[in-house]
C-alpha positions in Angstrom: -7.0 50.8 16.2 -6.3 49.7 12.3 -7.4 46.2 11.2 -6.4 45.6 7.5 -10.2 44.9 6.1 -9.6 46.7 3.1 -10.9 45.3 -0.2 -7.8 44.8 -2.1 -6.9 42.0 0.2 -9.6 40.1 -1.6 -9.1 39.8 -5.1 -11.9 40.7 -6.6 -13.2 38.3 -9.3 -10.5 35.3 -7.6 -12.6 32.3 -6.3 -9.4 30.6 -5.1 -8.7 33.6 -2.2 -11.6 35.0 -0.5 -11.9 36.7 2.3 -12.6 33.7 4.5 -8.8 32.5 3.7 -6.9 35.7 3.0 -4.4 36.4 6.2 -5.8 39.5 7.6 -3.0 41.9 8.9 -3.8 44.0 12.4 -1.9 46.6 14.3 -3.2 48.7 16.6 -2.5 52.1 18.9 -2.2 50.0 21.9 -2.2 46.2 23.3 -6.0 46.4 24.4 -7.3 47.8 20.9 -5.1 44.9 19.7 -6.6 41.7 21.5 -10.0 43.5 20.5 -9.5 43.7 16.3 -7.7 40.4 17.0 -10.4 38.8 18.3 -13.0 40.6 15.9 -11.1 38.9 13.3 -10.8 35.5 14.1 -14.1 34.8 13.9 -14.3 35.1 10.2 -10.7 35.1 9.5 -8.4 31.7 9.3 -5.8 33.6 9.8 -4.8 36.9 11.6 -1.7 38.4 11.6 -0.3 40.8 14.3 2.2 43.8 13.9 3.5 46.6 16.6 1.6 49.4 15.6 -1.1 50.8 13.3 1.7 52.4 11.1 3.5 49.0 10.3 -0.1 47.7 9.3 -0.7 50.9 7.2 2.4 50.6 5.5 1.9 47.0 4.8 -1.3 47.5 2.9 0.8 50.5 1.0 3.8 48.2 0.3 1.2 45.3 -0.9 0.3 47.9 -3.8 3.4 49.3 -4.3 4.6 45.8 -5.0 1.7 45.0 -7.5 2.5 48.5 -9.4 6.9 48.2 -9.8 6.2 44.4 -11.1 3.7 45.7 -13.6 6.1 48.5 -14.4 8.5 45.9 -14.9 7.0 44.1 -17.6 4.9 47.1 -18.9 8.3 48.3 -19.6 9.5 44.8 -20.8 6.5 45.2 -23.7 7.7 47.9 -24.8 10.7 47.3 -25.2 9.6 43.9 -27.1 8.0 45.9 -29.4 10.8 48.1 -30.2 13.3 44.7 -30.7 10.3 43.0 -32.4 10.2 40.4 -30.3 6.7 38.8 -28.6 6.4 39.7 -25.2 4.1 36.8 -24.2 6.4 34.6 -25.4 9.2 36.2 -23.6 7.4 35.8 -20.4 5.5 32.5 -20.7 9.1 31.1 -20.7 10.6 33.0 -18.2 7.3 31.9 -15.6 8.6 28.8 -16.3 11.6 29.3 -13.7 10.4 27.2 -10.5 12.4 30.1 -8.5 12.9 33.6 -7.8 10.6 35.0 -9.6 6.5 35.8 -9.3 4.1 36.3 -13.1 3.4 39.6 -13.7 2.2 40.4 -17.3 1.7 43.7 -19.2 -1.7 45.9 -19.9 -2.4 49.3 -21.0 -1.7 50.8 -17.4 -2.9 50.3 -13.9 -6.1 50.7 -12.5 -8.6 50.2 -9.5 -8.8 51.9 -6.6 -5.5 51.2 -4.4 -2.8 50.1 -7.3 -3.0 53.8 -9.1 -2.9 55.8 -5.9 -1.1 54.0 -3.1 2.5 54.1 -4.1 2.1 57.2 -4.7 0.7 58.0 -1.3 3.9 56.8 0.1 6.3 58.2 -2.0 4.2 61.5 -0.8 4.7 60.6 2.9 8.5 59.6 2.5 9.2 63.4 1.7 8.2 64.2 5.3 11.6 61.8 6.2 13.3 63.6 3.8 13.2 60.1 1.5 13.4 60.0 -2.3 11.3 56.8 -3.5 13.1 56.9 -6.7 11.4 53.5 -7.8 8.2 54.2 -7.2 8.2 57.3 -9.2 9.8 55.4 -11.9 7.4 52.8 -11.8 4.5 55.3 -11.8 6.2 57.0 -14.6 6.0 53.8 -16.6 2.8 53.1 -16.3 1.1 55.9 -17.0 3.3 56.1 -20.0 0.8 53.1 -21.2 -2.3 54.1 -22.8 -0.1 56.2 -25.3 1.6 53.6 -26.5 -1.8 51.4 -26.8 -2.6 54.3 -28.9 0.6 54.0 -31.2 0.5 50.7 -31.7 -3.1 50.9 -32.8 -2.2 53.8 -35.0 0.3 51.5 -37.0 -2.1 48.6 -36.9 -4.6 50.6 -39.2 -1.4 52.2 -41.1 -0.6 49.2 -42.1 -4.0 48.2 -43.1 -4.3 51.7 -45.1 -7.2 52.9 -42.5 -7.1 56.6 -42.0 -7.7 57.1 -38.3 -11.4 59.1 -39.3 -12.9 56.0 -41.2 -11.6 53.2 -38.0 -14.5 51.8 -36.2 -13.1 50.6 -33.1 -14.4 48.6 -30.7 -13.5 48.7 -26.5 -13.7 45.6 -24.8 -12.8 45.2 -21.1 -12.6 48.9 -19.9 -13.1 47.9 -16.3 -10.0 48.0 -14.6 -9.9 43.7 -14.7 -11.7 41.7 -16.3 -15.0 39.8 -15.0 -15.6 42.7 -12.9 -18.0 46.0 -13.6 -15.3 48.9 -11.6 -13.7 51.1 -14.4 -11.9 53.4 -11.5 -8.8 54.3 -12.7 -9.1 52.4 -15.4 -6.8 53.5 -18.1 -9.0 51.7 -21.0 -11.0 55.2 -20.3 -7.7 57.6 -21.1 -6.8 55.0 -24.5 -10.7 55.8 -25.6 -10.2 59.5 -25.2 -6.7 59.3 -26.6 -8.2 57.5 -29.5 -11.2 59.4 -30.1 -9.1 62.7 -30.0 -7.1 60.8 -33.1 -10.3 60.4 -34.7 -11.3 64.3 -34.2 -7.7 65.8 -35.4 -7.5 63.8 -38.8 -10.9 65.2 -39.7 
């Protein structure tokens, strides 16, 4: 039997979703196990939502994920490209959310974190090689990301190059190195790989 209780089906830190009101996806190895989770579900859940089988529900919460880390690719990408044109990415998007249609916000950060976003995708481009399936886009969008923290770096270099600070003499300060903010969870976090990134700056100008 697989009911869908993980935790990244309730935001953490959103007061408008909780658990209470978040649809709660359940598949199951058979139609017994089924009425069971179903059941065990609704009494804390507004809404429960069947599929076939335990695989369609696992690959639900792995496409939820998947979906988060592409978009973020997406626009992750998009900032970095801004930067190259020298254009303001916040702008850029703050106008384009402004479309009442086709298309969700997503906005950029130094990488992904947590601990489904980083991992999942990747868990099922993993499984798709036992189909002998390429998931060229998640790769991609994994590439991307992780592609991140060094260019948080960069552009921090050239901040304190254009200020005349050598990278030895910057005093810099980290805030929000938890994965999201208002919460206390750094897994995955990549505000921990731009500190080391940035401290090894510090270490090889010296």
């Amino acid at each position: 039997m697989y009911g869908d209780g993980r935790p990244e089906r309730v935001d953490p830190g959103n007061k408008r979703y909780t658990t209470k009101n978040t649809n709660k996806v359940v598949g199951a190895s058979d139609p017994a196990s089924q009425e069971v989770a179903i059941a065990f579900y609704k009494q804390t859940i507004r809404q429960v939502v069947p599929v076939s089988s335990a695989a369609a529900a696992e690959l639900v919460k792995v496409f939820e994920n998947t979906f988060g880390a592409v978009n973020i690719a997406l626009v992750n990408e998009l900032a970095m490209l801004c930067d190259r044109m020298g254009l303001n990415v916040w702008e850029v998007l703050d106008a384009a959310f402004t479309k009442p249609f086709g298309i969700l916000p997503f906005y950029p950060g130094p990488g992904v974190g947590g601990h489904c976003i980083p991992v999942d995708p990747h868990y099922l481009e993993w499984k798709a090689k036992e189909v002998n399936f390429n998931t060229r886009f998640i790769a991609l969008a994994g590439e991307i990301n992780r592609k991140m923290p060094e260019f948080v770096r960069e552009k921090a270099l050239r901040v304190l190059n254009r200020l005349g600070v050598a990278p030895s003499k910057a005093r810099i300060l980290f805030l929000g190195v938890a994965y999201k903010r208002d919460l206390g969870d750094c897994r995955e976090s990549p505000a921990i790989e731009i500190i080391h990134l940035c401290v090894c700056v510090e270490e090889s100008s010296l």
